[in-house]
PyMOL Python script that loads the backbone (N, CA, C, O; Angstrom):
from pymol import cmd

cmd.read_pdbstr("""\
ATOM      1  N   UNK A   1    -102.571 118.108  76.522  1.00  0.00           N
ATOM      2  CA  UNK A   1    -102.855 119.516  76.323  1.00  0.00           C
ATOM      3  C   UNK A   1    -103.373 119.730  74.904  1.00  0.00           C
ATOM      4  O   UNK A   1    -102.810 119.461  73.842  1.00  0.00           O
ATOM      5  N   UNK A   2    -104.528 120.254  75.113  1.00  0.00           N
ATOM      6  CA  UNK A   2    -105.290 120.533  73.019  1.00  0.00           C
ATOM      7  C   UNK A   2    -104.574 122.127  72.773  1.00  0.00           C
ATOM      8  O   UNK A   2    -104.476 123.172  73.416  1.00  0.00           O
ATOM      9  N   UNK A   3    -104.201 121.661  71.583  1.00  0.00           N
ATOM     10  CA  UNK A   3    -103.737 123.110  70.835  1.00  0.00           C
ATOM     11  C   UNK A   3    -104.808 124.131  70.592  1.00  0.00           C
ATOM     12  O   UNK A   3    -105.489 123.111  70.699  1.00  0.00           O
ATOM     13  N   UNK A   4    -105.295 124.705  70.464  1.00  0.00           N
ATOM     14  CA  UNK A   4    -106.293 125.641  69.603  1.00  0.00           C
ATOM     15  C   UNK A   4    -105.760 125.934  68.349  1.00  0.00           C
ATOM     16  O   UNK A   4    -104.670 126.356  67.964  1.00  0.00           O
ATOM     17  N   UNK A   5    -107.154 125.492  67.621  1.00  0.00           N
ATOM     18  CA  UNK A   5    -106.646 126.135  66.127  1.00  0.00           C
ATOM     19  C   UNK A   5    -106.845 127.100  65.818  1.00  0.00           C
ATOM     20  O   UNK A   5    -107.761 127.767  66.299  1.00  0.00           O
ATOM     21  N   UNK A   6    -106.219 127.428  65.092  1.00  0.00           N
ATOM     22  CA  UNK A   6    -106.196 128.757  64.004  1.00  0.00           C
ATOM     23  C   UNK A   6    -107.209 128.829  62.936  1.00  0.00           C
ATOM     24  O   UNK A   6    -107.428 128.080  61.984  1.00  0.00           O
ATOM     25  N   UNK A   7    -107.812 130.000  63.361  1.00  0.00           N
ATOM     26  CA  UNK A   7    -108.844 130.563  61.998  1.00  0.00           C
ATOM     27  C   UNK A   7    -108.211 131.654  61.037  1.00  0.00           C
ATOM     28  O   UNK A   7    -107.792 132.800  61.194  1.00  0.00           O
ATOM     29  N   UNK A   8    -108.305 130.968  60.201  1.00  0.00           N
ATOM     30  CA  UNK A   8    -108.668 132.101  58.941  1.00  0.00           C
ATOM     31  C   UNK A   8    -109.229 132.800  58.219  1.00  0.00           C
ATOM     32  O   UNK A   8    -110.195 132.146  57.827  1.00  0.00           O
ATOM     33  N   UNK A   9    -109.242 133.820  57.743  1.00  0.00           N
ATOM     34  CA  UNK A   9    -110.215 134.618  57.147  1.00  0.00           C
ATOM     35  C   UNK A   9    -110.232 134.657  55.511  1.00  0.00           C
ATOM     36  O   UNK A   9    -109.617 135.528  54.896  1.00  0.00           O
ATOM     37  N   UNK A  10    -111.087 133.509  54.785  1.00  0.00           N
ATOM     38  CA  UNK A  10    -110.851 132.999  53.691  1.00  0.00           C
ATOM     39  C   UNK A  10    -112.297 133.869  52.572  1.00  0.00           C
ATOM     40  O   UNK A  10    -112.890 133.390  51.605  1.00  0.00           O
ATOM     41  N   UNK A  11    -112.486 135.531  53.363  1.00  0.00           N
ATOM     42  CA  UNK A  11    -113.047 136.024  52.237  1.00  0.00           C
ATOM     43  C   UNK A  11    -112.888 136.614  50.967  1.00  0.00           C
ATOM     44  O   UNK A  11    -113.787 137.080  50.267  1.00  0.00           O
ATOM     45  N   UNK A  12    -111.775 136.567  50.736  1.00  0.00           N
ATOM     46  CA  UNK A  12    -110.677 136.944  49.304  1.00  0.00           C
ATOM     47  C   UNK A  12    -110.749 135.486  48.558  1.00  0.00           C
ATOM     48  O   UNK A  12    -110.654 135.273  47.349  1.00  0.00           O
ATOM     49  N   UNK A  13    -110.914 134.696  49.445  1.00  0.00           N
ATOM     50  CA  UNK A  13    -110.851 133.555  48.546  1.00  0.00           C
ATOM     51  C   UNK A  13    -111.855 132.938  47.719  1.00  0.00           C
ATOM     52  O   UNK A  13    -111.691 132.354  46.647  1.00  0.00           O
ATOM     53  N   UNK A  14    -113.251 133.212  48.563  1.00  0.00           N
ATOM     54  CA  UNK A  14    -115.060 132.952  48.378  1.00  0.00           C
ATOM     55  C   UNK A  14    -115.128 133.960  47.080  1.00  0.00           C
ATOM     56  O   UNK A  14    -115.596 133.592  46.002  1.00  0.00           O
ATOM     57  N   UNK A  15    -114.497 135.543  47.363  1.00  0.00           N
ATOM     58  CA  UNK A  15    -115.069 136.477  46.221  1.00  0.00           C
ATOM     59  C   UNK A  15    -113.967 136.093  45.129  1.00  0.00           C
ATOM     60  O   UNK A  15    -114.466 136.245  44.014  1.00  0.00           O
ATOM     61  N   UNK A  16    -113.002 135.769  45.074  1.00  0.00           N
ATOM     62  CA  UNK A  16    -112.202 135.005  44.182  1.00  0.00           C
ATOM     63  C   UNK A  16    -112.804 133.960  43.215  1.00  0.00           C
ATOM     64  O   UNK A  16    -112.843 133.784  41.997  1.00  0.00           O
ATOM     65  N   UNK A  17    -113.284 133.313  44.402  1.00  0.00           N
ATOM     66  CA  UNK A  17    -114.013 131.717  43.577  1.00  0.00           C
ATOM     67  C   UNK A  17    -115.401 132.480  42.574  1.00  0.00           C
ATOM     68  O   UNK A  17    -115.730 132.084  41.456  1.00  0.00           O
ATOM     69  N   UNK A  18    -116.162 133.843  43.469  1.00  0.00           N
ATOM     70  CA  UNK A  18    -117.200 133.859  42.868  1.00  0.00           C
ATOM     71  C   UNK A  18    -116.905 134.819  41.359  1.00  0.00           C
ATOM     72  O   UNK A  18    -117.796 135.126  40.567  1.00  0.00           O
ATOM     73  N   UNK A  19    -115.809 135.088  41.255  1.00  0.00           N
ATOM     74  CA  UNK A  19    -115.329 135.845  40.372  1.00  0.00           C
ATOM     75  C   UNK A  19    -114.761 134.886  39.322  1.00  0.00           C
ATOM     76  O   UNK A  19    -114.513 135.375  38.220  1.00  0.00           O
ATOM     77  N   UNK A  20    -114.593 133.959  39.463  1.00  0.00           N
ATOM     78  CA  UNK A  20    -114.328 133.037  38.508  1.00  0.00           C
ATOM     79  C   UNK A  20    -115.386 132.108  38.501  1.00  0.00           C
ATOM     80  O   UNK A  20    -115.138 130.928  38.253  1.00  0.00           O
ATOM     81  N   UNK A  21    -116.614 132.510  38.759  1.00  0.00           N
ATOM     82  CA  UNK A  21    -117.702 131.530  38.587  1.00  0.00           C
ATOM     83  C   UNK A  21    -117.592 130.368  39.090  1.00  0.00           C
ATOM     84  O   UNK A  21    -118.055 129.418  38.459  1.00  0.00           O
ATOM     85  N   UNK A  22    -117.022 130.185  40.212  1.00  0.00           N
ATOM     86  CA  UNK A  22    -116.523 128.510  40.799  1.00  0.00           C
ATOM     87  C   UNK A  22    -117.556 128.791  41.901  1.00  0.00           C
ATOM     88  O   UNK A  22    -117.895 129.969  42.012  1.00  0.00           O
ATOM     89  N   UNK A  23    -118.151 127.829  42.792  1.00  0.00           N
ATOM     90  CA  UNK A  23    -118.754 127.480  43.885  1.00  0.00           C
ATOM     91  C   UNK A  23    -118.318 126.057  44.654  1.00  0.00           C
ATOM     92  O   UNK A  23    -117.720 125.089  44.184  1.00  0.00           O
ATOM     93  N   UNK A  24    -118.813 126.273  45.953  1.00  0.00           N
ATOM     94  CA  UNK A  24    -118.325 124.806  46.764  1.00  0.00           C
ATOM     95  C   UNK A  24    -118.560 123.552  45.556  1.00  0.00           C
ATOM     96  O   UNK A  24    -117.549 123.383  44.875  1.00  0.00           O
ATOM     97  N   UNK A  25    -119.473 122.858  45.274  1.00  0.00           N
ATOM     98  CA  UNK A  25    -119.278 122.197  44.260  1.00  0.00           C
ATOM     99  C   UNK A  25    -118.720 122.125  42.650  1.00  0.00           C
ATOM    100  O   UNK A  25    -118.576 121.167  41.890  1.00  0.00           O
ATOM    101  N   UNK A  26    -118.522 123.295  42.520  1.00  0.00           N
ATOM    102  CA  UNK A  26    -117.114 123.252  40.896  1.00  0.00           C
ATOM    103  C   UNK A  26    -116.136 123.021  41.375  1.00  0.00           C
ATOM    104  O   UNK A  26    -115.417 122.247  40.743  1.00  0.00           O
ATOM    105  N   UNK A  27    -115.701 123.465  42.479  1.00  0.00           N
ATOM    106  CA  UNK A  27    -113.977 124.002  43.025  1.00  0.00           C
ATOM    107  C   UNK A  27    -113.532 122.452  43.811  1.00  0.00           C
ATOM    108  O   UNK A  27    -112.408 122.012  43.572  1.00  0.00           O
ATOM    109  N   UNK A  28    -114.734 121.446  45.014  1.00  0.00           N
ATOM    110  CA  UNK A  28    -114.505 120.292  45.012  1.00  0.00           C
ATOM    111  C   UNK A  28    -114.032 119.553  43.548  1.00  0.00           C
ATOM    112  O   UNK A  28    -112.903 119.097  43.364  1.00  0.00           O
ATOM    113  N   UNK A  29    -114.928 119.536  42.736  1.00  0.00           N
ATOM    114  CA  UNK A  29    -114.569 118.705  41.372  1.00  0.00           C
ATOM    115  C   UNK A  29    -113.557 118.661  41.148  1.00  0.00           C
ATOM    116  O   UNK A  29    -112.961 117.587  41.227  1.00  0.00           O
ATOM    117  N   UNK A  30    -112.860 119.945  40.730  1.00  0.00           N
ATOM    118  CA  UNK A  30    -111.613 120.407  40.057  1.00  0.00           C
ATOM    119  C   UNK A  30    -110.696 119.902  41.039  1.00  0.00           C
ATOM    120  O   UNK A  30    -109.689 119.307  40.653  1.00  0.00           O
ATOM    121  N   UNK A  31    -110.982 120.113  42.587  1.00  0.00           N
ATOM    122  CA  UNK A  31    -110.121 119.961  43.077  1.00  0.00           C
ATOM    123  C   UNK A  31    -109.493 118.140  43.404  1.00  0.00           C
ATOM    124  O   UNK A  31    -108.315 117.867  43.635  1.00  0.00           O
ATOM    125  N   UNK A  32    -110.399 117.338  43.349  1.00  0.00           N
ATOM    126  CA  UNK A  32    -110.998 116.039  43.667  1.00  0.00           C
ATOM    127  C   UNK A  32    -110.979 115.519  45.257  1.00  0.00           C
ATOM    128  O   UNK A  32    -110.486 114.501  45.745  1.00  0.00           O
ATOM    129  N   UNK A  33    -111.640 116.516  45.806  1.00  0.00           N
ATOM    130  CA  UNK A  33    -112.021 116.652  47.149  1.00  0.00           C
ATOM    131  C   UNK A  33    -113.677 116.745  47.345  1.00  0.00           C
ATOM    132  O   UNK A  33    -114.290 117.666  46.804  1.00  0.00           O
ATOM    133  N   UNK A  34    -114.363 115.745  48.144  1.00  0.00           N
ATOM    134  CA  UNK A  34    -115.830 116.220  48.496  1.00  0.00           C
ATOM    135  C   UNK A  34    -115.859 117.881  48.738  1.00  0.00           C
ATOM    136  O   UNK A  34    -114.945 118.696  48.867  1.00  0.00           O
ATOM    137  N   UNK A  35    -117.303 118.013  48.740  1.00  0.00           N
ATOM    138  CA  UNK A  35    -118.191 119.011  48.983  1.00  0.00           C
ATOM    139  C   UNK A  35    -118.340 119.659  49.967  1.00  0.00           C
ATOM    140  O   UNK A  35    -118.626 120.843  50.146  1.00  0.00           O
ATOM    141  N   UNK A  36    -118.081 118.623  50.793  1.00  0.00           N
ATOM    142  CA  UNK A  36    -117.921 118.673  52.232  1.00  0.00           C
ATOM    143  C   UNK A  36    -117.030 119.065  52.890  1.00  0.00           C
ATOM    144  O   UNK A  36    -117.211 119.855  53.816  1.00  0.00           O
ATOM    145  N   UNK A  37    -115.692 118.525  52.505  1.00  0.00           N
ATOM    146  CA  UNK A  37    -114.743 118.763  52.924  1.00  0.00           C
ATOM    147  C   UNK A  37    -113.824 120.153  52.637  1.00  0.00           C
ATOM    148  O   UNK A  37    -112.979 120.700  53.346  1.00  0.00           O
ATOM    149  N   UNK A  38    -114.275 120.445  51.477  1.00  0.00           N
ATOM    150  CA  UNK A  38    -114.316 121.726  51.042  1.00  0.00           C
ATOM    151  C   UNK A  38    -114.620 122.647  51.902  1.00  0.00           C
ATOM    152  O   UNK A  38    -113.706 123.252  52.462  1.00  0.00           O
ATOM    153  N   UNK A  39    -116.027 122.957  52.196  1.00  0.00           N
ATOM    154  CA  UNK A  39    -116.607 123.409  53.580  1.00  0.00           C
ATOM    155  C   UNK A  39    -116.128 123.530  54.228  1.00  0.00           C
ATOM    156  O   UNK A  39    -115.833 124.700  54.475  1.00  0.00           O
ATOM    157  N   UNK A  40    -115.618 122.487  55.082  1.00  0.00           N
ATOM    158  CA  UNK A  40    -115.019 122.447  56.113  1.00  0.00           C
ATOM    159  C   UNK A  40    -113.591 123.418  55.822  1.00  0.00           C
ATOM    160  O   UNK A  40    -113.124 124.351  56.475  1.00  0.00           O
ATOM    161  N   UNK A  41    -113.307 123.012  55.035  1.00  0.00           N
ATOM    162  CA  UNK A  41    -111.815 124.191  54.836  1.00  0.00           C
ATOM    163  C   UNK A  41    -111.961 125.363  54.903  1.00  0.00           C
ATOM    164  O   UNK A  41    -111.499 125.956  55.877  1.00  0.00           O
ATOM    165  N   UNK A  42    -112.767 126.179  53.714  1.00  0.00           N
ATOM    166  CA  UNK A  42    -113.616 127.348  53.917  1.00  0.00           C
ATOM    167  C   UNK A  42    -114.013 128.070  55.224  1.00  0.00           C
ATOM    168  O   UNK A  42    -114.035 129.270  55.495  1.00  0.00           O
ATOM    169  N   UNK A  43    -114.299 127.052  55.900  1.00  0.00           N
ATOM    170  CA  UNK A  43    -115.028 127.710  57.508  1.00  0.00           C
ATOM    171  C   UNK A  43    -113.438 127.209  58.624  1.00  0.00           C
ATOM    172  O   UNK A  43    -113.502 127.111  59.850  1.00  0.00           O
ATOM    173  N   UNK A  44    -112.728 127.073  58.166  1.00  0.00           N
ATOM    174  CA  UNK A  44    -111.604 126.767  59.230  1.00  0.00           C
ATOM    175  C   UNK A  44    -111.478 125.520  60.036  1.00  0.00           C
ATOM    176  O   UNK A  44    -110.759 125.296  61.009  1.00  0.00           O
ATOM    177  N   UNK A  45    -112.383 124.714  59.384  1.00  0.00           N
ATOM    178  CA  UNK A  45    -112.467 123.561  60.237  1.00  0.00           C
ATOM    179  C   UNK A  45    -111.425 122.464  60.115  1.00  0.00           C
ATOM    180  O   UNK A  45    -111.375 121.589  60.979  1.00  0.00           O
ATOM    181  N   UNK A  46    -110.758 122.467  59.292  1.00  0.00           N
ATOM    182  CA  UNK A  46    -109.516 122.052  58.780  1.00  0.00           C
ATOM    183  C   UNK A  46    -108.812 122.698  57.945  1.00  0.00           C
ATOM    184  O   UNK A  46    -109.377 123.687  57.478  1.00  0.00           O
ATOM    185  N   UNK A  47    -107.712 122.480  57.566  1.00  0.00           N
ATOM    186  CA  UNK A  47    -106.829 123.390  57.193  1.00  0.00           C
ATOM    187  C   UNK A  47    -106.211 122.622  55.199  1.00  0.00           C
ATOM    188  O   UNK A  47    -105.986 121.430  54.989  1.00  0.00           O
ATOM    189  N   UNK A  48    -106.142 123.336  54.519  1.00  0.00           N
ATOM    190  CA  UNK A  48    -105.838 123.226  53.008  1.00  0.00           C
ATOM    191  C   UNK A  48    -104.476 122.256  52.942  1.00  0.00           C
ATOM    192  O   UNK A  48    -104.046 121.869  54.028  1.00  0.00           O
ATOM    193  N   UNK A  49    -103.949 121.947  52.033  1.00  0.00           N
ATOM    194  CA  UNK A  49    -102.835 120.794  52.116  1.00  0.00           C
ATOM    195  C   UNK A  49    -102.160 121.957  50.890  1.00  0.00           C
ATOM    196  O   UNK A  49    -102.880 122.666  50.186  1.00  0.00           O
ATOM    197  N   UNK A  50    -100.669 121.950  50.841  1.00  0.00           N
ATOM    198  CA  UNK A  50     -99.915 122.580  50.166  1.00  0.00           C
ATOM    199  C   UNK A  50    -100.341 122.847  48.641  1.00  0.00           C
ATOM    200  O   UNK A  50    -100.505 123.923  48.067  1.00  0.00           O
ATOM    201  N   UNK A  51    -100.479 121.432  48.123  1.00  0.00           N
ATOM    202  CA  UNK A  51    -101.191 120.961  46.791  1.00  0.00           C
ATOM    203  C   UNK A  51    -102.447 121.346  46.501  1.00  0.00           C
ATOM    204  O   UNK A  51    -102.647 121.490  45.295  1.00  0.00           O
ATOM    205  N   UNK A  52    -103.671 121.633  47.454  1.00  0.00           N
ATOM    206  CA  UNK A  52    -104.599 122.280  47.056  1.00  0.00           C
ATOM    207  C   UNK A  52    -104.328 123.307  46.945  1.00  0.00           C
ATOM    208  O   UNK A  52    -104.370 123.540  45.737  1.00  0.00           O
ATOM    209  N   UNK A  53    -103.923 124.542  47.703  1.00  0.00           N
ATOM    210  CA  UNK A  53    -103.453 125.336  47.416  1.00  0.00           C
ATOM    211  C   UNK A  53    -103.146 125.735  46.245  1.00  0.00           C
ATOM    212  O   UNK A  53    -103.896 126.402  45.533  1.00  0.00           O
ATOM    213  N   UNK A  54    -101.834 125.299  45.897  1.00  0.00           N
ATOM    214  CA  UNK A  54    -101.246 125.782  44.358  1.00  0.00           C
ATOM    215  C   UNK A  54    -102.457 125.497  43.440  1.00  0.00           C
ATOM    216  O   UNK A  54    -102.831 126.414  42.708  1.00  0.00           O
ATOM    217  N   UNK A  55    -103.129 124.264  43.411  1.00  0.00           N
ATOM    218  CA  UNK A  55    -104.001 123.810  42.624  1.00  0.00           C
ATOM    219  C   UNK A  55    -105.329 124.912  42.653  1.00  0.00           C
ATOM    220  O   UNK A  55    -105.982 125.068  41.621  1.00  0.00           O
ATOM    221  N   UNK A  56    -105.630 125.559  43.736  1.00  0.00           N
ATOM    222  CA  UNK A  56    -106.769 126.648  43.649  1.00  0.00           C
ATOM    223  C   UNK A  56    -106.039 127.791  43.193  1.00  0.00           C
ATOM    224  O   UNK A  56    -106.810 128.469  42.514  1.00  0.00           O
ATOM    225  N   UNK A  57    -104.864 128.335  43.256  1.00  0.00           N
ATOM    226  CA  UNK A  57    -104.162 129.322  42.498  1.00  0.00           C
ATOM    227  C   UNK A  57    -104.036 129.477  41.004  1.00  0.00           C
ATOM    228  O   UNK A  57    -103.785 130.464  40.313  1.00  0.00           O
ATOM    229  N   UNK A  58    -104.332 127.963  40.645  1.00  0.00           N
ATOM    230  CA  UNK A  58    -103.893 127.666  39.390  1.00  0.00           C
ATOM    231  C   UNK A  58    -105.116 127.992  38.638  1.00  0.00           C
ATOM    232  O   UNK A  58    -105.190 128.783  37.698  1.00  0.00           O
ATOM    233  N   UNK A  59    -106.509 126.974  39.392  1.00  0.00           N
ATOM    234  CA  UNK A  59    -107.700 127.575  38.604  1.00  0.00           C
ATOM    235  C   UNK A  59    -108.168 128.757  38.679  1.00  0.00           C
ATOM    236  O   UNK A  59    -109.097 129.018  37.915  1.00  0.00           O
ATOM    237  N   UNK A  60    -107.775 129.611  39.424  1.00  0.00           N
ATOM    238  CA  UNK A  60    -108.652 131.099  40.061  1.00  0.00           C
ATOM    239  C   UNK A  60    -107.614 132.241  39.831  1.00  0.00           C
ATOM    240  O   UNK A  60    -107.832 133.431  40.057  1.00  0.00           O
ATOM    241  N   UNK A  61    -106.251 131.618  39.265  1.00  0.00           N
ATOM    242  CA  UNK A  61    -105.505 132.904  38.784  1.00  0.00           C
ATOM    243  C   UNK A  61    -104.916 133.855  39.644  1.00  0.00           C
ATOM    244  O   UNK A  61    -104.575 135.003  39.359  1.00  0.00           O
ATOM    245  N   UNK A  62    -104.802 133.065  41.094  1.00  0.00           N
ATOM    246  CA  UNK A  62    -104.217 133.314  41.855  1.00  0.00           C
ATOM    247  C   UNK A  62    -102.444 133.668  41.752  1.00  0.00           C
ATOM    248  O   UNK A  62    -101.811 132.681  41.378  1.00  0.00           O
ATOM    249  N   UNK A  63    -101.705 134.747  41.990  1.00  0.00           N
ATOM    250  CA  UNK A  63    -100.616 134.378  41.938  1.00  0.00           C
ATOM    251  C   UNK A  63     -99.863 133.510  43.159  1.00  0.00           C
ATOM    252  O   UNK A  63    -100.542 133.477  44.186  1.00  0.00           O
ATOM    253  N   UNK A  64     -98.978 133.021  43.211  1.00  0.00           N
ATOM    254  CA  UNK A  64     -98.117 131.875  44.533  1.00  0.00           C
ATOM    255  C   UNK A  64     -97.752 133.380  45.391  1.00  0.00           C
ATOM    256  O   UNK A  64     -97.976 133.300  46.599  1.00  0.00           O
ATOM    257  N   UNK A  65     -97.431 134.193  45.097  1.00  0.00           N
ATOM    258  CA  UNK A  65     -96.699 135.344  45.995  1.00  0.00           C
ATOM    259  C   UNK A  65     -97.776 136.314  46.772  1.00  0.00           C
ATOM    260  O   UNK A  65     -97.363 137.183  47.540  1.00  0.00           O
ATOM    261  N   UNK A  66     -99.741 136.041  46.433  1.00  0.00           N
ATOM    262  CA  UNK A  66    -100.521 136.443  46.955  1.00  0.00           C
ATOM    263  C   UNK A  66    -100.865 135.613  47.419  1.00  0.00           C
ATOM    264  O   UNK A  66    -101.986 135.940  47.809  1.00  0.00           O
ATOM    265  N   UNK A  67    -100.634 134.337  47.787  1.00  0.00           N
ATOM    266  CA  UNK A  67    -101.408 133.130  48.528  1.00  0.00           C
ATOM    267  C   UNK A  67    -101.569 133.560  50.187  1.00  0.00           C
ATOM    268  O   UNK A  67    -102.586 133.146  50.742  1.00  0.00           O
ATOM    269  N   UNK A  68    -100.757 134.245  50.863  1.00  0.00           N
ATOM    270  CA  UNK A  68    -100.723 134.840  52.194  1.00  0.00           C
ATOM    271  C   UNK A  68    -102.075 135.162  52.501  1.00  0.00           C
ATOM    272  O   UNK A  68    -102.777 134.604  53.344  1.00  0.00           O
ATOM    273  N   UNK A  69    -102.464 136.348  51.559  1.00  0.00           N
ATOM    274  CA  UNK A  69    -103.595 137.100  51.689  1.00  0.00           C
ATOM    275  C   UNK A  69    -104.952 136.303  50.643  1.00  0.00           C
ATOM    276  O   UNK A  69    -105.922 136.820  50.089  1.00  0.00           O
ATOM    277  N   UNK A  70    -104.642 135.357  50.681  1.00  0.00           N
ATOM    278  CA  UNK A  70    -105.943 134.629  50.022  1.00  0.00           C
ATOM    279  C   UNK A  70    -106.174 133.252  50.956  1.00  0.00           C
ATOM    280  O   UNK A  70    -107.299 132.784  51.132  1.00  0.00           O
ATOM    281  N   UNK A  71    -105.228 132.796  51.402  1.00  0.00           N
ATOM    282  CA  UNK A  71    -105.509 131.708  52.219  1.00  0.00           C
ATOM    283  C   UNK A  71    -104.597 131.637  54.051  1.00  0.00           C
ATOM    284  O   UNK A  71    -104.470 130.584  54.677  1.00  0.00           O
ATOM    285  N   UNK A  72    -104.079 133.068  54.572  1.00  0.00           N
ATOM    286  CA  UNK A  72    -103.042 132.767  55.675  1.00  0.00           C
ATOM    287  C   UNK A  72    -103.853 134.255  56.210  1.00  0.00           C
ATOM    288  O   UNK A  72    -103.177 134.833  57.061  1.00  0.00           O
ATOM    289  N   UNK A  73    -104.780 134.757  55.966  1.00  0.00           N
ATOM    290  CA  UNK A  73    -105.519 136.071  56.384  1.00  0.00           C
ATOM    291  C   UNK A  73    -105.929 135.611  58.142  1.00  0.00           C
ATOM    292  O   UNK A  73    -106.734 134.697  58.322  1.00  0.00           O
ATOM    293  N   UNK A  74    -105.487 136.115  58.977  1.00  0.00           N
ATOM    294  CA  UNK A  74    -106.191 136.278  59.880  1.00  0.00           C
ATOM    295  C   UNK A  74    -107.415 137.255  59.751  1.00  0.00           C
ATOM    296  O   UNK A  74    -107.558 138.166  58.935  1.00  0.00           O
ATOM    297  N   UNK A  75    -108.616 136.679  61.167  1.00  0.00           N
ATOM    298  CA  UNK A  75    -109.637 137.302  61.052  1.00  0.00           C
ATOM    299  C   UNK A  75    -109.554 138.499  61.862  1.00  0.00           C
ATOM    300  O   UNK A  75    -108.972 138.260  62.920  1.00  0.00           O
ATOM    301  N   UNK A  76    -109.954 139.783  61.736  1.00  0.00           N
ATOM    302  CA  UNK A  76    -110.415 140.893  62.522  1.00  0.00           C
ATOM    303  C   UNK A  76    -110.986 141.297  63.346  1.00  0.00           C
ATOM    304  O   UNK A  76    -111.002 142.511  63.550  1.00  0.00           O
TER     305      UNK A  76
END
""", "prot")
cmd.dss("prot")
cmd.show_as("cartoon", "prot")
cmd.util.cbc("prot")
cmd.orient("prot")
């Protein structure tokens, strides 16, 4: 039996990144994750690991107690 995954709605997170001047390739770097794979997170195609997380909070000034609504947003 296939699960269906879950999408998220990671546009708080894009105007976040673009607000701190980060793009798919700064935010891979920092993060030490391809370009690609990045992407793929972004668009729901896989899902963030705990550690990236905190680690994109950390560069983008995210607080840990808004992470819900920056990375757990369902879409509309």
């Amino acid at each position: 039996m296939e699960t269906e995954r879950i999408k998220f709605d990671y546009s708080l997170l894009k105007q976040k990144m673009i607000e701190n001047r980060y793009n798919i390739t700064t935010l891979s770097r920092d993060l030490s994750i391809g370009r690609i794979t990045l992407g793929y997170k972004l668009n729901s195609d896989t899902y963030f690991t705990q550690n990236q997380i905190c680690k994109i909070c950390d560069l983008l000034g995210i607080e840990y107690r808004e992470i819900p609504n920056y990375f757990f947003r369902e879409p509309v």
